[in-house]
C-alpha positions, 0 to 999 in steps of 0.5 A: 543062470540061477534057478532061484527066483527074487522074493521080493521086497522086505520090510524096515525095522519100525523101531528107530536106533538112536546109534546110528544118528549122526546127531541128536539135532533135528533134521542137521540144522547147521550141517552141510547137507542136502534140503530134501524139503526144500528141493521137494517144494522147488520141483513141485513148483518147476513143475506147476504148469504141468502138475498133475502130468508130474504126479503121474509120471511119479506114481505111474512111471518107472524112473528114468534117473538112476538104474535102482528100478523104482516103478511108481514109488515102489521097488523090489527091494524094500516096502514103502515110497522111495523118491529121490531128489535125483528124480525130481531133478530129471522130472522137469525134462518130461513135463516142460512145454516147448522151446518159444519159437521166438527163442528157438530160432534166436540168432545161432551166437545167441544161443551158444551164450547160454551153459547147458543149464540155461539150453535145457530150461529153455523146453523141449523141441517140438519140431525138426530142424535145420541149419546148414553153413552160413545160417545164422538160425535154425529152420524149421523143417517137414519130418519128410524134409529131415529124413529124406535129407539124412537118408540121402546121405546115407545112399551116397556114402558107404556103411563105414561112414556112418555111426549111430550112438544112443545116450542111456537116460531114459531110452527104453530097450525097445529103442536101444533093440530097434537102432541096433537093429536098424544100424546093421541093416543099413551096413554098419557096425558103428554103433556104440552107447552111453555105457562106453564111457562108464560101465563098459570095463565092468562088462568085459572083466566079468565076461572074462572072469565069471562068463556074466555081464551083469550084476550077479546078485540083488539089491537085498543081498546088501541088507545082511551081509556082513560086508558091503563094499563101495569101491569107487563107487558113491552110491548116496550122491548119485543114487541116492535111493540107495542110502534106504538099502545101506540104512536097511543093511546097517540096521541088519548088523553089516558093516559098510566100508568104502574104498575112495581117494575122497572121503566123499561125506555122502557116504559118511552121514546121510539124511534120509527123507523117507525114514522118519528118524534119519529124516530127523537125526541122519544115519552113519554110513559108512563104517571104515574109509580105505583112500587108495591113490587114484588108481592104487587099487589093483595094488591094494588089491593084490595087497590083500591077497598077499596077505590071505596067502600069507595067512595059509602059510600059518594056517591052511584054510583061515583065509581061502575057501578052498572047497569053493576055489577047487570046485569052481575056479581056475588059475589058483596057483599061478595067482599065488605065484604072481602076487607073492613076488610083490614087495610090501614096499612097492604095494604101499606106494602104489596104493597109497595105503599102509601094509597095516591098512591093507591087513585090516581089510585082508582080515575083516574079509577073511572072517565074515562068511558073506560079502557084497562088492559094489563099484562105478565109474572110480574103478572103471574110468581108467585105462587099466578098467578092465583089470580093476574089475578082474581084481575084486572078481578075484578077491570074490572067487577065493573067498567063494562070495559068489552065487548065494544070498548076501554075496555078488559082484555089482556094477551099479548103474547110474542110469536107467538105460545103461544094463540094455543098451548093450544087451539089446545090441547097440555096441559094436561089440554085441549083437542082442544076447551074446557078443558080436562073433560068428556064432551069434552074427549067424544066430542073428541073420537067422532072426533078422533075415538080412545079411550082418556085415562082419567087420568091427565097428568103432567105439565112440572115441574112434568115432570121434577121431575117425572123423578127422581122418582126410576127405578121400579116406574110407574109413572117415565118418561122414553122418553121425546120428546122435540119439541124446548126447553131449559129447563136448561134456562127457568125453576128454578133451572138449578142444578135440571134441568140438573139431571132431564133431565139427569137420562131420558133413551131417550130424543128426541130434534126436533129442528132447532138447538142445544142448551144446553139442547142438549148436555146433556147426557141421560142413553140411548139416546140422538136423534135429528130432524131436524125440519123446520121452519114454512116458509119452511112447506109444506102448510104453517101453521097458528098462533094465536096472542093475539087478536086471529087474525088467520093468515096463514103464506104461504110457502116460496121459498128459499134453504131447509135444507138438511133433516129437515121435518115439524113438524107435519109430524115427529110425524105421522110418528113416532105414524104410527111407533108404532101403524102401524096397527091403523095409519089410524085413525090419517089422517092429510095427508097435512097441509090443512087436518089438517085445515079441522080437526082443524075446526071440533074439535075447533068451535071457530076455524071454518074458519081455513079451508079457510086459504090458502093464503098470507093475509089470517087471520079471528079472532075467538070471535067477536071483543069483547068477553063478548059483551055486558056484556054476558060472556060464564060461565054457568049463563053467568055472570062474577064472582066477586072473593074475593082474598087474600092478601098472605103471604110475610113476609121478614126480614129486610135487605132481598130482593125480587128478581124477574127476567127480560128480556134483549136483548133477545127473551125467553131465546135466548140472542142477547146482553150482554148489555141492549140497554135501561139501559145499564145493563149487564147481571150479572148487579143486579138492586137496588135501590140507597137508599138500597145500600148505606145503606149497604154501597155499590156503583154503580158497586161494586160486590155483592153476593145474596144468599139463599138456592137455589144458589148464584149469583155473580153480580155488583150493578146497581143503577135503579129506583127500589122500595125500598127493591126489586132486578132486575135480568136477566133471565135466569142468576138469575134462580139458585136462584129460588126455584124448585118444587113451582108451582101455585096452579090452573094453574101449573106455577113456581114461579120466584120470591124469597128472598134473602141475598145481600152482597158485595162480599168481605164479603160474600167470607171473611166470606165464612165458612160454618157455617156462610152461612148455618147459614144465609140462615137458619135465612132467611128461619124463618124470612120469614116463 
């Protein structure tokens, strides 16, 4: 923890600097970019029936998009309005009215003709729900109907057969603290969250490498570094707030670079709307792109390194910060050991990027005094995660950009809900404020006042397959209680996702709308919840954004779903429900009870309590966590890890394939064209070069296929690195192979090879002897 507290927001420059326009044409006529305006307007007008409740959430709220902690228009870094299109986006969730009765229990083939962009605009659900085998409709059900159904199935089966999982949009601490709470009451660990499949790694590699979970500095760190990294990471398409704090550090003197397989425009040129002159002219970004191979980075990482240790045989102290290793670090020499014996050669393959390029990084590194790594889901969604992380904490650790101003390790978020749901609990590897050992297990029992069963719970994707498991097996999930959600486009494999989630005796969806996963059939029960968003809870709720700023979110007058109830109530209810003679040891009567227990159960959250207000925010940890070099692991020093480089061998004229976003928040879809490429969604990124050697042209159809599934597209030249594929997710999912999960962390891999074909070819040679016999020549040629 650091004894330095957050000072607050600062100002922006008033005058303009014409160097950092993309162009001197107003407002990038003629450009590919976003229409801020235009996208304004539209949401004003989604939004007409309800407009003024709109206004309010805006103004009054604290975002429930992105995890940059925007409370009103205001945050805690720069002065002034922020509002971002994402927001607007995810705007109309809150305000729509409810599904038309009419609609809602159409027949159930009806509604699984509609894409999940056509289920959410169809309103909110306003009442519970069934459907069980056979019916062609939904049903509308009592409350007491819903929950006593679930609760009866929960006393018919044992604890390891029922799993709990909590999206991170807009659920607020308090519903994360309570299902976590509730879960262990009723007997079971299976509980996991959203984060699972995004951030989990980032997590599990600082724990081991600096004894954190979080980010270990703020957001004004970046505005006077001398470097800001994105790795992995592209933060002005999916927070777009963010490209203030880059115009800001630009305008301080940082340099930006960006290490990514695709030179992702977004962080090339950016359109600010709420800066005058980059509304106008737009800003330069980025001021060096490093395009490693998909999953080259461990390499590139150790690259760097090798050349820091290279630079201490000619000059002792001209690339490590010594005094900082000796004081505060751990396996020093046998990290120079384990990178030294690389070869450049072997470096250069893995990564993708020349011996040259790798320097270049190594030095600029090694001259700037400060520095600011930044990462999301391009280092995380591997099943090396955990290592990638591991890796930039290495890179931090020698140079001593660690614990000060200007410096820090950062995880950045790509919702709202995702740094709490963890540590309030809902994991199968944490219990609120520390990990799920002994020690903390024991801790909890004395604050809860019920017995903690001591057994692991499951990840998601265990979840998913352990419901497959045969009938008379006990380890096979019967319930799965859902709290948003939508599995069939978030995880791999959509094919294994829909048997999986169809062979459960009873799945709960608590949500605020439909969607596909929703439609799906179970053996017994499908029942909804109708939730409330986080502006309609009563008590208002809190959230925790990446540079663990926890801000409470009040209550907002406004027109109430007919009979949607706060999340966290809907799960008391139903653990009263089963243990009626023991519910008076969940308490958690109002939202401010649940504040109260949250600070008892989480130290570092001490100060939640306080919470009661619009404006309202305290950040746990100091400024800086690691102040001063000091990191919370048992010698409280960081630990320097010797990482290897891993296994990705490909076949010449295979590819790597990895997923990206589009115009879109998590897997809701708002556009079918990318405002910054103007890449469609079936669009496959390729590098210009690659295609023409296989003798295809921009816009022509293509095939990628493997073992897993096919995707049928069109080429779209883009500044990719050579002998590597950009998909859309979810799109590109039934690619992606099922059942790979990272070693420390759990995470599915979202990465894979394929075969690339024009699609004249692939369907003329369609036989199933030529297919089965490529993808088998694949499956051995990358071991």
């Amino acid at each position: 923890m650091g004894k330095t507290k957050h000072t607050g927001p600062i100002s922006l420059p008033k005058t303009p600097d014409p160097d950092l326009w993309v162009s001197k044409v107003p407002f990038g006529l003629g450009k590919i970019k976003p229409h801020h305006i235009r996208e304004t307007f539209k949401t004003i007008w989604e939004n007409r029936d309800n407009l003024s409740y709109a206004t309010r959430i805006l103004t009054q709220g604290v975002c429930d998009g992105c995890a940059l902690g925007v409370a009103g228009l205001k945050d805690q870094t720069l002065k002034g309005p922020h509002l971002c299109t994402t927001r607007l986006n995810v705007l109309r969730l809150n305000t729509m009215p409810a599904i038309p009765s009419d609609v809602l229990h159409s027949d159930i083939d009806e509604l699984r003709a509609l894409d999940s962009s056509q289920l959410r605009k169809l309103g909110r659900l306003p009442y519970p729900l069934l459907r069980e085998p056979g019916d062609r409709t939904f049903r509308r059900i009592s409350w007491d109907e819903a929950l006593d159904r679930i609760a009866d199935k929960i006393k018919q089966i044992a604890p390891h057969q029922v799993a709990f999982y909590l999206t991170s949009r807009g659920i607020t601490n308090e519903s994360y603290y309570t299902a976590a709470k509730v879960a262990r009451f009723l007997g079971t660990n299976h509980i996991d969250n959203a984060s699972r499949i995004c951030h989990s790694p980032s997590k599990t590699a600082l724990k081991r490498s600096l004894g954190i979970g979080a980010s270990s500095c703020n957001y004004k760190d970046w505005i006077g570094t001398d470097v800001l990294v994105f790795w992995g990471s592209v933060a002005a398409n999916n927070q777009p707030v963010s490209t203030k704090y880059m115009y800001a550090a630009k305008r301080k003197g940082t340099k930006i670079i960006m290490i990514n397989p695709h030179y992702e425009p977004s962080m090339d040129r950016y359109w600010i709307p709420s800066i005058p002159d980059s509304a106008l002219f737009g800003t330069k970004i980025a001021d060096d792109v490093y395009q490693v191979n998909i999953g080259g980075d461990i390499a590139f990482m150790n690259g760097v390194m090798k050349h820091w240790f290279e630079m201490e045989e000619q000059e002792p102290g001209s690339a490590i910060n010594h005094a900082f290793v000796q004081a505060h670090t751990n396996g020093y020499n046998a990290l120079k050991k384990h990178v030294s014996k690389y070869d450049w050669d072997d470096l250069e393959r893995s990564s993708g990027l020349s011996r040259k390029r790798m320097v270049q990084f190594a030095e600029l590194l090694a001259r700037s005094h400060s520095a600011v790594f930044v990462w999301s889901m391009g280092l995380t969604q591997h099943r090396f995660g955990t290592d990638n992380i591991s890796q930039v904490a290495n890179l931090a650790l020698l140079r001593g950009f660690i614990g000060r101003e200007h410096c820090g390790l950062m995880p950045i978020r790509g919702h709202s809900g995702v740094q709490g749901s963890s540590e309030m609990g809902a994991d199968p590897f944490s219990l609120p404020n520390g990990e799920f050992d002994e020690t903390n297990i024991l801790r909890m029992e004395r604050v809860w006042g019920f017995h903690i069963p001591r057994w692991q719970g499951n990840t998601v994707g265990t979840t998913l397959e352990n419901t497959l498991l045969p009938d008379d097996h006990e380890q096979k999930i019967r319930l799965y209680y859902l709290s948003g959600g939508n599995f069939l486009e978030t995880m791999p494999n959509p094919e294994f996702v829909k048997k999986s989630l169809e062979r459960l005796d009873i799945r709960v969806h608590q949500d605020i709308m439909l969607n596909t996963s929703t439609l799906l059939d179970a053996q017994e029960a499908v029942i909804v919840l109708p939730a409330m968003t986080r502006y309609e809870q009563p008590g208002g709720g809190t959230s925790t954004s990446t540079e663990r700023m926890v801000y409470f979110s009040p209550e907002i007058k406004g027109p109430r779903i007919e009979e949607a109830r706060a999340e966290w109530e809907i799960y008391l209810d139903l653990a009263a429900r089963v243990k009626p003679d023991e519910k008076h040891l969940l308490g958690l009567e109002t939202a401010q009870e649940i504040r109260e227990e949250i600070a008892k159960a989480a130290p570092n959250y001490d100060g939640i309590q306080h919470l009661k207000k619009q404006g309202d925010v305290f950040q746990w940890g100091g400024a800086w966590l690691c102040e001063g070099g000091f990191c919370p692991t048992p010698d409280g020093r960081g630990n320097l890890l010797a990482i290897e480089i891993p296994e990705q061998r490909i076949a010449e004229g295979h590819f790597r394939v990895t997923t990206r976003r589009g115009k879109q928040f998590n897997s809701m879809i708002y556009g079918q064209t990318d405002p910054f490429n103007n890449a469609e969604r079936y669009d496959i990124l390729i590098n210009e070069q690659d295609a023409r050697n296989l003798h295809i042209n921009d816009g022509d159809a293509i095939a990628l296929y493997n073992r897993h599934g096919k995707l049928f597209g069109r080429a779209r030249y883009a500044p990719i690195q050579s002998g590597n594929l950009g998909v859309h997710w979810p799109e590109g999912n039934c690619l992606i192979p099922k059942g790979v999960y990272e070693e420390h962390a759990g995470i599915p891999e979202y990465n894979t090879h394929v075969i690339l074909e024009k699609a004249e070819t692939f369907h003329a040679r369609k036989d199933i002897k030529y297919a089965e016999k490529r993808v088998e020549e694949l499956e051995t040629e990358i071991g």
